[in-house]
Backbone as numpy.savetxt, mean C-alpha at the origin, in Angstrom:
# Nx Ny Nz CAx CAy CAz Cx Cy Cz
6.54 -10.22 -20.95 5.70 -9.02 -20.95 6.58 -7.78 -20.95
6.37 -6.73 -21.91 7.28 -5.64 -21.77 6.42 -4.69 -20.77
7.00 -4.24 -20.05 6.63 -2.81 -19.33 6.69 -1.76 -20.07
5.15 -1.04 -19.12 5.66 0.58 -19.75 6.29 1.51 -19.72
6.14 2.00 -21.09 7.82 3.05 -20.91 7.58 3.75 -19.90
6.37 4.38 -18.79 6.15 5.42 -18.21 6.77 5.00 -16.71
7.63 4.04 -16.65 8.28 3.30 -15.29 9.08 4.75 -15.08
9.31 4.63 -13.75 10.46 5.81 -13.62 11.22 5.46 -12.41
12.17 5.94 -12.61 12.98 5.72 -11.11 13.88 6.72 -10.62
13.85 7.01 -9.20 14.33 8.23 -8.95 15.95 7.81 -8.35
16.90 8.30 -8.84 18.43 8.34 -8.17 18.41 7.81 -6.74
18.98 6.99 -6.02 19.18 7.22 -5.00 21.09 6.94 -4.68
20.96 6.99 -3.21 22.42 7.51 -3.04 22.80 5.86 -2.13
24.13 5.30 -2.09 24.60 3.94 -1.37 23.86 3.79 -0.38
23.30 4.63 0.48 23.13 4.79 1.94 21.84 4.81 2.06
21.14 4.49 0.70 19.26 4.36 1.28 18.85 3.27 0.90
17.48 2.99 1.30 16.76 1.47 1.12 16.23 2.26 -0.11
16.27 1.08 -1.02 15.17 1.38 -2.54 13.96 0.52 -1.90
13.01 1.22 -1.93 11.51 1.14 -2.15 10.93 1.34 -3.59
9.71 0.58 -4.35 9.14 0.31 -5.17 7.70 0.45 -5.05
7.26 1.42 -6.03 5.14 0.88 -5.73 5.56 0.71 -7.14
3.97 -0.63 -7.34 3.51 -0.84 -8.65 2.16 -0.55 -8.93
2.11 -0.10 -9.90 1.03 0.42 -10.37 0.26 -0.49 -12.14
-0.40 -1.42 -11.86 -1.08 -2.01 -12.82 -2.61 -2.06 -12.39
-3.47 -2.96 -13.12 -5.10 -2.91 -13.71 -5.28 -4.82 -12.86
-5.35 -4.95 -11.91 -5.94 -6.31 -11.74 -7.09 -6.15 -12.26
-7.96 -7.80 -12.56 -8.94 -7.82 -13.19 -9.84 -9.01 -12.07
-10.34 -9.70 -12.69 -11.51 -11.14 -11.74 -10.66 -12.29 -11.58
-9.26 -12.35 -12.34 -8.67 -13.74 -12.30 -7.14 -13.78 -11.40
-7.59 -14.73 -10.77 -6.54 -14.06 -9.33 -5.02 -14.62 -9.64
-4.89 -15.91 -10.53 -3.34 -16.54 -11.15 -3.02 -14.93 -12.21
-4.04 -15.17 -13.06 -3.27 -13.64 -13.84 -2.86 -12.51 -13.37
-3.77 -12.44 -12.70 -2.58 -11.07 -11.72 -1.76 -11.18 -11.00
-1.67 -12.50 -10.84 -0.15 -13.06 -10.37 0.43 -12.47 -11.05
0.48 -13.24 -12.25 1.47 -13.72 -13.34 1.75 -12.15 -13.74
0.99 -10.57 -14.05 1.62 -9.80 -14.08 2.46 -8.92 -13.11
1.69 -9.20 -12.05 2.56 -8.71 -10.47 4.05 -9.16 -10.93
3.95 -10.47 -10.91 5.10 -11.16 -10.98 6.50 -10.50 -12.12
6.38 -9.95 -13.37 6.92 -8.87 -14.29 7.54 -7.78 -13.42
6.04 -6.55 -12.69 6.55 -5.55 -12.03 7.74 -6.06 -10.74
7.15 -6.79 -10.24 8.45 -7.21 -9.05 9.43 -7.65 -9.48
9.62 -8.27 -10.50 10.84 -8.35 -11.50 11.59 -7.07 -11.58
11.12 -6.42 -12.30 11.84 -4.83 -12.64 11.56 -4.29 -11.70
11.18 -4.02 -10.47 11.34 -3.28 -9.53 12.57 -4.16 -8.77
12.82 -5.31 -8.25 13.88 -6.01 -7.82 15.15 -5.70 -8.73
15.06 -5.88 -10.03 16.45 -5.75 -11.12 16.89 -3.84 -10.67
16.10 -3.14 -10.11 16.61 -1.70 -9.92 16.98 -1.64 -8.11
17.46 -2.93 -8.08 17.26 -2.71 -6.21 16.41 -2.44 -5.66
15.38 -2.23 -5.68 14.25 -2.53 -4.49 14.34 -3.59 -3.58
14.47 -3.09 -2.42 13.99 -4.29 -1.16 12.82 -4.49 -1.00
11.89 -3.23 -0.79 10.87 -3.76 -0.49 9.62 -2.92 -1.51
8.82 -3.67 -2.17 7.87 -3.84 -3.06 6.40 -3.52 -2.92
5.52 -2.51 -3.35 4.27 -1.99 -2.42 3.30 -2.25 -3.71
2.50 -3.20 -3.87 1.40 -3.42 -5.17 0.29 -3.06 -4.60
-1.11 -2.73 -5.63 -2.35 -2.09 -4.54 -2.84 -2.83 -4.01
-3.94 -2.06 -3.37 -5.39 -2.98 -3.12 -5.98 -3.76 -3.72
-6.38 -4.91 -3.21 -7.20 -5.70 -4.00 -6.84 -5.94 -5.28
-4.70 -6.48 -5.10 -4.06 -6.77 -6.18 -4.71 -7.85 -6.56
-5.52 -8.79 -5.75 -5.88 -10.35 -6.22 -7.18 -10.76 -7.04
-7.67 -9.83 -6.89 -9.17 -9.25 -7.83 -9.76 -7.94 -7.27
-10.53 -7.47 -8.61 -10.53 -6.53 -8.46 -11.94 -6.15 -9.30
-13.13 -4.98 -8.86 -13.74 -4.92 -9.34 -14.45 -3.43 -9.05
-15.54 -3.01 -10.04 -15.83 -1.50 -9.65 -16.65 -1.38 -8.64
-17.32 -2.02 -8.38 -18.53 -2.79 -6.98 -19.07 -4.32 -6.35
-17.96 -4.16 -4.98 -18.10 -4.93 -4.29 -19.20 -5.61 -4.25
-19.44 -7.13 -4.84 -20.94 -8.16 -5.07 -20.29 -9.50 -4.49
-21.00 -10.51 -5.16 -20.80 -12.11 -4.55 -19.96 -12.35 -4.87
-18.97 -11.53 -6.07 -18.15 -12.69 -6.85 -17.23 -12.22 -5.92
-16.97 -11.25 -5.42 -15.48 -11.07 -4.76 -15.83 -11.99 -3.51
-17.00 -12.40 -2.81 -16.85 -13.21 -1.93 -16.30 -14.55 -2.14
-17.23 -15.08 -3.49 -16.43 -16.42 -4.10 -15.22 -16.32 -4.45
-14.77 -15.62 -4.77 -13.15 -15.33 -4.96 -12.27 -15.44 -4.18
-12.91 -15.33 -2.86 -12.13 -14.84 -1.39 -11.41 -16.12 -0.85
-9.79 -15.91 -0.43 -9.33 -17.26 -0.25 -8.88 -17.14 1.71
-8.67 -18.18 1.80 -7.41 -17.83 3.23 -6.34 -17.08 3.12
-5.88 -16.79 4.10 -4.33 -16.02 3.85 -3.12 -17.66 3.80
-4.00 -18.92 3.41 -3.03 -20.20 3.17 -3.16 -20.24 2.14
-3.94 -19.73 1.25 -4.49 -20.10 -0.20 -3.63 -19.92 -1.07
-3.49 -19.74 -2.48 -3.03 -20.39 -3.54 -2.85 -18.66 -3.74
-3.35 -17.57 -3.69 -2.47 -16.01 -4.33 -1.28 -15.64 -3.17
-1.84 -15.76 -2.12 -1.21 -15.32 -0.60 0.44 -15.90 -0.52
0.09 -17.67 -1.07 1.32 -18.33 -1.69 2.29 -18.17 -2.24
1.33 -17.72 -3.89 2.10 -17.18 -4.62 3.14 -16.37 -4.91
1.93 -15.10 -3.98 3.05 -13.68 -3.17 4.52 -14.05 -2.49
4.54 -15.30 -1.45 5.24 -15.69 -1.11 6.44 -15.93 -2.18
5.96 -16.93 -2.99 6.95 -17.56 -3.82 7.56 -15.96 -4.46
6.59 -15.24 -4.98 7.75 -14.26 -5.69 8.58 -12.81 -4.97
8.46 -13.14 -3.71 9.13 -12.53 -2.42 10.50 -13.21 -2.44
10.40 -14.54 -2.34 11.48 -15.46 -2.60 12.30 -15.38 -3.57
11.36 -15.50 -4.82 12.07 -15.19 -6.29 12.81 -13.99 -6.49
12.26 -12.62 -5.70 13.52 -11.99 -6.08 13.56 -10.95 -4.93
13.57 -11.92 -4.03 14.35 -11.54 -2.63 14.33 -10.19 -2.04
12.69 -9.97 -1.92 12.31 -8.63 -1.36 11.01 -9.12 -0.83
10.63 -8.14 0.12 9.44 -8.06 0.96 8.48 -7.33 0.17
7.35 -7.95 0.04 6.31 -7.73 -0.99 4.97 -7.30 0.04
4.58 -6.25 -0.60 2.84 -5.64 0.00 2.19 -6.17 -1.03
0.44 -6.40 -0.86 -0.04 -6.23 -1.74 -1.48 -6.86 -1.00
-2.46 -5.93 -1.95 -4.06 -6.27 -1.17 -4.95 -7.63 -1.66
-5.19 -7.97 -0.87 -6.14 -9.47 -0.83 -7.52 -9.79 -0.60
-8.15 -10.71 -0.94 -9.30 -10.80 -0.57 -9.33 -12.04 0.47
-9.58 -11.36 1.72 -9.19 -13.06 2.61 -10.61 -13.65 3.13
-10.66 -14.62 3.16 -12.15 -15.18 3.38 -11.91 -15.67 4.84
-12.99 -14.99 5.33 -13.23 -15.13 6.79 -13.86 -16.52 7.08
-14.40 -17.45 6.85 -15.08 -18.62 6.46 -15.79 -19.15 5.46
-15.48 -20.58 5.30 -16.10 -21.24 3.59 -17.57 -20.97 3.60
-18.56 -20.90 4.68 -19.53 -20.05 4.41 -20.00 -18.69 4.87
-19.03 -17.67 4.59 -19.32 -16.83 5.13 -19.89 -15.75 4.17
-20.50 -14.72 4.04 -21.35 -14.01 2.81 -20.33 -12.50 2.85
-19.18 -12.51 4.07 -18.40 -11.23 3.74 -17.00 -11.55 3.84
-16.05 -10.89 3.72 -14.87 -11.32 3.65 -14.01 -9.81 4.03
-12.43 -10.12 4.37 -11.94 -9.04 4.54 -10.92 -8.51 4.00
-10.68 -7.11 3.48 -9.89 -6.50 2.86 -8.33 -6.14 3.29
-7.65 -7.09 3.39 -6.41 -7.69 3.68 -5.20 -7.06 3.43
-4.26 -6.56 3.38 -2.79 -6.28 3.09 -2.30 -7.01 3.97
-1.37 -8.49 3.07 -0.35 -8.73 3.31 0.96 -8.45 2.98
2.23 -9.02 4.19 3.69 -8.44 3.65 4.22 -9.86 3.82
5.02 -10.18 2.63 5.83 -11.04 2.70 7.16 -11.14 2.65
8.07 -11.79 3.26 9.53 -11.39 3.42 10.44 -12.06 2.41
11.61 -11.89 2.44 12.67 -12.30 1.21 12.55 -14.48 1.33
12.38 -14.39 2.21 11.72 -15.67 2.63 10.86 -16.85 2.11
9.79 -15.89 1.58 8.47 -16.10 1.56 7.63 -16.43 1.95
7.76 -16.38 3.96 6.95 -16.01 5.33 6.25 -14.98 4.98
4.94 -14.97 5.34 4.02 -14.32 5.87 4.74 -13.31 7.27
5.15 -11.53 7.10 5.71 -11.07 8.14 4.73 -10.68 8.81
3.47 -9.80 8.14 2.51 -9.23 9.01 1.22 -9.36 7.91
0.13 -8.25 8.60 -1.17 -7.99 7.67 -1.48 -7.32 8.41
-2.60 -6.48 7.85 -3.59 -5.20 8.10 -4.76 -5.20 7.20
-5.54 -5.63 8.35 -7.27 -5.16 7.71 -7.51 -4.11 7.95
-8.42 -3.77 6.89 -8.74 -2.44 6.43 -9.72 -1.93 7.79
-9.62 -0.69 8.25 -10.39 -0.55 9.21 -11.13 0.30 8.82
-11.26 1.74 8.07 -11.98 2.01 7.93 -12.73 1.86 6.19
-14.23 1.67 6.39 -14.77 0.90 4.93 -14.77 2.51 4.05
-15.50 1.98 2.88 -15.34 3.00 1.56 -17.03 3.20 1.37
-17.40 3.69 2.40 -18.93 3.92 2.71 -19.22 5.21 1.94
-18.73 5.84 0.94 -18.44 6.76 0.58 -18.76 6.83 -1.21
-18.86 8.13 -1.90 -18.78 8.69 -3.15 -20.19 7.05 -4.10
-21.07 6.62 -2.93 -22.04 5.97 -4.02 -21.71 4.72 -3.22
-20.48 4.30 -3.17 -19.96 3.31 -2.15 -20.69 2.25 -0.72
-20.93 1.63 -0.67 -20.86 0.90 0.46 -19.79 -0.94 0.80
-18.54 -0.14 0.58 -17.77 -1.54 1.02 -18.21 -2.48 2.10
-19.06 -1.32 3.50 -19.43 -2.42 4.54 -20.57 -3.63 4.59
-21.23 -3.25 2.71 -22.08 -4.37 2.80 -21.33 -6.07 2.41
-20.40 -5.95 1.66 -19.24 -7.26 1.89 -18.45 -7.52 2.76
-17.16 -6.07 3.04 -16.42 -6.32 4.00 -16.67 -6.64 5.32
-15.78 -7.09 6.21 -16.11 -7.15 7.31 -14.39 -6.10 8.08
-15.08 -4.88 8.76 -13.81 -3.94 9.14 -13.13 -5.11 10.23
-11.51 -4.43 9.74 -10.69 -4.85 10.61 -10.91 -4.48 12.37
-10.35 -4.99 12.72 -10.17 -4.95 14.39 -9.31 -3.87 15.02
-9.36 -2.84 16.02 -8.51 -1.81 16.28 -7.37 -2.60 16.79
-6.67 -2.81 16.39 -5.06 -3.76 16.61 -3.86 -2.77 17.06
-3.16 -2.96 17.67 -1.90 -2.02 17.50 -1.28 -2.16 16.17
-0.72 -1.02 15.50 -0.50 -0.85 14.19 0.40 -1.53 13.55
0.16 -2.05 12.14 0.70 -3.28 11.70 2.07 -2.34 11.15
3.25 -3.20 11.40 4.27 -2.14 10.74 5.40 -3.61 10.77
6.31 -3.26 9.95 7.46 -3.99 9.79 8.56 -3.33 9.33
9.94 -4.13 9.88 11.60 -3.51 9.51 12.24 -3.83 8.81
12.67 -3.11 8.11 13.46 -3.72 6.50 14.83 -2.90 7.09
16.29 -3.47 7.23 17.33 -2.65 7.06 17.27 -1.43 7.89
16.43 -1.39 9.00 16.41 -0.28 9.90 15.30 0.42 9.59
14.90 0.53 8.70 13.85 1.34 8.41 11.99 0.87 8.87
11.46 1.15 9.33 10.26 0.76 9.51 9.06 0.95 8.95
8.51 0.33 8.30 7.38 0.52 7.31 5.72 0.31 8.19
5.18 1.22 7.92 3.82 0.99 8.76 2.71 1.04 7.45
1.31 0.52 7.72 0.40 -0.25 6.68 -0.89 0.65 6.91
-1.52 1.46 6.05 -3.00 1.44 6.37 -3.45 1.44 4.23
-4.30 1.47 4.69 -5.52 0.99 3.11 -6.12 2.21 2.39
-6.01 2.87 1.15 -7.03 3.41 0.55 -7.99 4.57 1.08
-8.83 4.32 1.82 -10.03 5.21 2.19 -9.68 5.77 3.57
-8.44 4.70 4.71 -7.63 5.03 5.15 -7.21 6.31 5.44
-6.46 6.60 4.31 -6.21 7.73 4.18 -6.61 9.22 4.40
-8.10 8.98 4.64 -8.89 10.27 4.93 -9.21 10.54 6.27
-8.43 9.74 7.39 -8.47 10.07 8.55 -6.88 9.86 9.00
-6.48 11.29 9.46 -5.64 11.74 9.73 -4.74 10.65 11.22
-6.11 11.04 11.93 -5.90 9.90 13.37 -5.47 8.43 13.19
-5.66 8.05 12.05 -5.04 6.08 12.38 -3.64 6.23 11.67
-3.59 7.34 10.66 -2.24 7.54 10.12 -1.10 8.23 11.50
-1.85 9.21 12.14 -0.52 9.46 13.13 -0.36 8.28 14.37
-1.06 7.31 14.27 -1.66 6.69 15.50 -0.31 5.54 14.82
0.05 5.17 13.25 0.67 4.32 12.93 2.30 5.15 13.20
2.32 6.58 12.96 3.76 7.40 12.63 4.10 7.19 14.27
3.33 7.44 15.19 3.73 7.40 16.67 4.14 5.59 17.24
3.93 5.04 16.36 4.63 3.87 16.80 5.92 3.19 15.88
5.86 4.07 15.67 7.48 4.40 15.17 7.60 4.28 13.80
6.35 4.36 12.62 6.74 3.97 11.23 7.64 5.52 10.51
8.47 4.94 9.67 9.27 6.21 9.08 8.82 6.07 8.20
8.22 5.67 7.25 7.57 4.92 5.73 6.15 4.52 5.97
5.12 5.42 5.64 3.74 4.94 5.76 3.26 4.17 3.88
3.71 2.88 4.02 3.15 2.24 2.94 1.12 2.36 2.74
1.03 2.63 1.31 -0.06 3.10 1.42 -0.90 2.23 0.21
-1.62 1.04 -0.39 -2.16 0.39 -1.32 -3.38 1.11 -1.37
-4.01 0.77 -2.67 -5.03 1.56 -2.48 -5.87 0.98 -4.36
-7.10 1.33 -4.16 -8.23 1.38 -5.34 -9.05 2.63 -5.39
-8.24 3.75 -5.25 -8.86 4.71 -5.48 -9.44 5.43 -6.48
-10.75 5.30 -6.30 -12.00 5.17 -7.45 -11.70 6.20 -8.38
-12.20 6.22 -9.38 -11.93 7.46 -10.19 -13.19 8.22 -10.04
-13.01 9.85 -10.15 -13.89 10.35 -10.22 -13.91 11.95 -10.24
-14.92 12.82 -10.13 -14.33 14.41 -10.25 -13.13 14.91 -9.12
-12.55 15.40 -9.12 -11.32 15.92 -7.93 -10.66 14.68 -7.69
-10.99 13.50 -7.65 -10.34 12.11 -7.04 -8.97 12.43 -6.89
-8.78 12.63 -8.05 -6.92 12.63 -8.13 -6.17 13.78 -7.28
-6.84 15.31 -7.31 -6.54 16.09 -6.72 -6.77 15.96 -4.99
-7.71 14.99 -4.69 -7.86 14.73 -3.33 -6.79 13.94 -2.64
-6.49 12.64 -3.92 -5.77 11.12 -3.36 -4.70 12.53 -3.05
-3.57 13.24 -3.99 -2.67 13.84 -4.00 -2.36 14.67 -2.77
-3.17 15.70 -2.86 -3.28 16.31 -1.16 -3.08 15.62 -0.01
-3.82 14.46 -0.20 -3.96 13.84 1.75 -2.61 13.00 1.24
-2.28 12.70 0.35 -1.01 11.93 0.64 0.12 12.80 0.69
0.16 13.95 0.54 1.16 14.73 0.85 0.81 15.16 2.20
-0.02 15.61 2.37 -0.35 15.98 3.67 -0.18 15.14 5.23
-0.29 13.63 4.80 0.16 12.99 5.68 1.63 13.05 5.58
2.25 12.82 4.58 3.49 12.57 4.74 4.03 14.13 5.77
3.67 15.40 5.49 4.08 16.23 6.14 3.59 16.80 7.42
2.28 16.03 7.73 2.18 16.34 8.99 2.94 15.59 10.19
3.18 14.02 9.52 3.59 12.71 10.17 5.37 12.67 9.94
5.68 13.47 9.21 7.26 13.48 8.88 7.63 11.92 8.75
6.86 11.74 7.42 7.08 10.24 7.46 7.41 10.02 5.30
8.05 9.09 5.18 7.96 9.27 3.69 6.69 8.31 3.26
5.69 8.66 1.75 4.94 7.76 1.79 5.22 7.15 0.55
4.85 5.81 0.52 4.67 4.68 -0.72 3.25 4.26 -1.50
2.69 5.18 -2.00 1.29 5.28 -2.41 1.28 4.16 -3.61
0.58 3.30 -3.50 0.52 2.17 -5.21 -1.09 2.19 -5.09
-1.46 2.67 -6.20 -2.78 2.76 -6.91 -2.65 2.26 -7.83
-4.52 1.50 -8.10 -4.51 0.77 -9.42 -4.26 1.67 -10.46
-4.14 1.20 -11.77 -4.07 1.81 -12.91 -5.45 1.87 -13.42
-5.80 2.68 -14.60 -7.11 3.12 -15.02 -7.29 1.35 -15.66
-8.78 1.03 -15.74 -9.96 2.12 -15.81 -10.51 2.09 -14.14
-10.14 0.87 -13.48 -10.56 0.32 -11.89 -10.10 1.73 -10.76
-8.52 2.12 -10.95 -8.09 2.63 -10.59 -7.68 4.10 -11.02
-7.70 5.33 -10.12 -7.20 6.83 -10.83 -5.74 6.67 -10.72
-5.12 6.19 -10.59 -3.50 5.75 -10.74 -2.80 6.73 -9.91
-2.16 7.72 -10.55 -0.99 8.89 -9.46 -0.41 8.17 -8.75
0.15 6.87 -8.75 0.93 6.36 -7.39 2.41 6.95 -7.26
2.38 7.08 -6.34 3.78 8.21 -6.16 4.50 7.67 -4.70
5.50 8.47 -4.53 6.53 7.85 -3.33 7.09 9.71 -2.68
6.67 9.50 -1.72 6.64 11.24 -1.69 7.92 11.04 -0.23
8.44 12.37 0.41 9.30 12.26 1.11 8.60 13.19 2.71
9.45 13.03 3.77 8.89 13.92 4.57 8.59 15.23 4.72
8.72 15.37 3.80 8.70 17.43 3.37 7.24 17.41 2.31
6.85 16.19 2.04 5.51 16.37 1.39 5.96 16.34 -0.10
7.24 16.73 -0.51 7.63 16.77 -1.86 7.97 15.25 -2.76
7.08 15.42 -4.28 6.98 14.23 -4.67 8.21 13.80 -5.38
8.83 12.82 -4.85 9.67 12.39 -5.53 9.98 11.43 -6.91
8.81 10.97 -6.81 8.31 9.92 -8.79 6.84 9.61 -8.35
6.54 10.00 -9.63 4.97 9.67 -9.51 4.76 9.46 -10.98
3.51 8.70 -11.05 3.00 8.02 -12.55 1.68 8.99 -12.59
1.26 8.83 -14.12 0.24 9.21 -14.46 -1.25 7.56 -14.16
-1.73 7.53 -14.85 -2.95 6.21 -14.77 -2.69 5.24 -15.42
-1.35 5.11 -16.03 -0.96 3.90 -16.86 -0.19 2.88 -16.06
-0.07 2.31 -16.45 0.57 0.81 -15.45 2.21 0.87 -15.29
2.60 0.49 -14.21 4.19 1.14 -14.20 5.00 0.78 -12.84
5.86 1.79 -12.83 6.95 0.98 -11.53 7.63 2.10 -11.42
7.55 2.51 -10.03 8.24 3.62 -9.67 9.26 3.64 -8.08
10.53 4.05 -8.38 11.58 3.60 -6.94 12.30 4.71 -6.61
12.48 4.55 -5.33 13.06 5.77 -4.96 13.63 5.64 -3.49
14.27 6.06 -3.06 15.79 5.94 -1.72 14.95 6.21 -0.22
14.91 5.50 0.45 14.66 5.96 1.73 16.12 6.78 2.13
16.00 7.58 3.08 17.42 7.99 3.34 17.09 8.38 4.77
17.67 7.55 5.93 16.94 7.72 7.05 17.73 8.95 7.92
18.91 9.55 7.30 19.69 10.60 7.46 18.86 12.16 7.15
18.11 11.82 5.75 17.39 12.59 5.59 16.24 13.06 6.46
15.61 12.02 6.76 14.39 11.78 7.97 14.57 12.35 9.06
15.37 12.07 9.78 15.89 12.67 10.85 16.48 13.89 10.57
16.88 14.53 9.78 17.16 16.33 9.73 15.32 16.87 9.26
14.59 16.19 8.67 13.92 17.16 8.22 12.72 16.83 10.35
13.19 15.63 10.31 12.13 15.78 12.03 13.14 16.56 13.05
14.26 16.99 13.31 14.75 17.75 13.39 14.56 19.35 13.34
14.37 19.66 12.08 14.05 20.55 12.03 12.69 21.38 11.94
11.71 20.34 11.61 10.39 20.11 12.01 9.60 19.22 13.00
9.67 19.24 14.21 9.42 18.29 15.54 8.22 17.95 15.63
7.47 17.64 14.65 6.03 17.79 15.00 5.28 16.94 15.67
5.78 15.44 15.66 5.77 14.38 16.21 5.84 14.39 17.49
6.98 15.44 17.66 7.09 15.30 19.25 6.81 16.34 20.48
6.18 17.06 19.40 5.81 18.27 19.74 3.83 17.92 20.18
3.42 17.30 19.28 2.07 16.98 19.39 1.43 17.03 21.15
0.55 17.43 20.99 -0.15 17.57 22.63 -1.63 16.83 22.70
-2.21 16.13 21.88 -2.95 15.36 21.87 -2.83 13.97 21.78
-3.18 12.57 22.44 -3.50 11.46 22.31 -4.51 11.01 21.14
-4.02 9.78 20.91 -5.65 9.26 19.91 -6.17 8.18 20.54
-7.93 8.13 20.97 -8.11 7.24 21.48 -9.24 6.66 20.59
-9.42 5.53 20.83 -10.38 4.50 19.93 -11.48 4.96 20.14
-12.65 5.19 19.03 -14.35 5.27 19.04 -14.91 4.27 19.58
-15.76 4.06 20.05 -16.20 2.89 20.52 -17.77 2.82 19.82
């Protein structure tokens, strides 16, 4: 499979972790989107990437949540979750990417999953989606079933710490600082963000905006059109974007630099400056 020319990759320097989002079109068939995942993590691994960020609901994918994504829905033992594994292994990086995990063989909802898999191809962590996409026409909570308030799913690559939230996620400020205060420097971010009027100008904002309120760098991977408004980008703690795609399918990398991180929280303390707690809704 050739990739598109619109891949980009940003310089980095000896001294940072390469990070990767991919940005492609899953469809209803959960081996085929293997099989193209499997390409992007290719060329994102051949440019050094350690660790690998594919979207939401890389394993199927559809414009409204119905039965089929329930029939679709596997264990996190199943045959894509696996797969992921195997090509974590294959080219020896820790892989994100969103799932459909089935809560039981008869169950009528299922849950919206991000798993991470290691160079291994262990299962390191996961994060259910907590908050649903009840939103713009939307009701995800009539399939999903929301995740559980957990302490925040995060994992360490090379010193660096990567923390997990989902898509719609994103529009509450509180579970994102709730993940930066437990120590993530890298808020990995998957996502199916719908297309629609402003969409793109919205996804763009709050993902800069977290990154600069949280002094955290972010790893945004959105589907590609027509499922997905694409823009997946890799932004830094200053909010400034460092590679970003348009809606076409692609691969974009770029340097953690945890030297960097620490001068710009340094010189912006905001983290530690904060005078409010976040406590759970009940």
């Amino acid at each position: 499979m050739q990739l598109d020319s619109s891949e980009t990759n940003q310089t980095t320097a000896p001294n940072q972790l390469d990070v990767a989002v991919v940005q492609f079109a899953p469809g209803t068939d959960p081996s085929a989107n293997l099989s193209t995942l499997r390409e992007h993590v290719r060329a994102a691994a051949e440019r050094g990437a350690s660790v690998v960020v594919a979207p939401e609901y890389s394993m199927f994918a559809v414009t409204r949540l119905d039965a089929r994504v329930v029939a679709a829905a596997e264990p996190l033992t199943g045959p894509f979750v696996t797969g992921l594994g195997e090509l974590a292994r294959e080219f020896g990086v820790h892989l994100v990417a969103g799932t459909v995990e089935q809560i039981a063989p008869d169950s009528s909802r299922i849950r919206n999953t991000l798993v991470v898999l290691g160079p291994d191809g262990d299962l390191v962590t996961t994060y259910r989606k907590v908050h649903l996409y009840d939103a713009f026409g939307h009701l995800e909570s009539e399939v999903i079933e929301a995740g559980a308030i957990e302490p925040p799913a995060t994992f360490t690559v090379a010193d660096v710490t990567f923390g997990l939230q989902t898509c719609f996620d994103l529009r509450f400020p509180e579970g994102i600082r709730r993940v930066a205060a437990a120590g993530a420097q890298v808020l990995v971010l998957p996502a199916q963000w719908i297309p629609g009027p402003a969409k793109v100008d919205q996804w763009t904002t709050l993902l800069r905006a977290r990154a600069i309120e949280n002094t955290v760098y972010v790893a945004a991977a959105d589907q590609a059109a027509p499922l997905g408004a694409g823009a997946s980008m890799i932004i830094d703690p200053t909010g400034a974007v460092l590679t970003e795609l348009g809606d076409e399918p692609g691969v974009l990398t770029a340097g953690i630099d945890l030297a960097r991180l620490a001068e710009v929280r340094t010189t912006n303390p905001s983290l530690a400056l904060r005078r409010f707690a976040i406590a759970e809704r009940g």
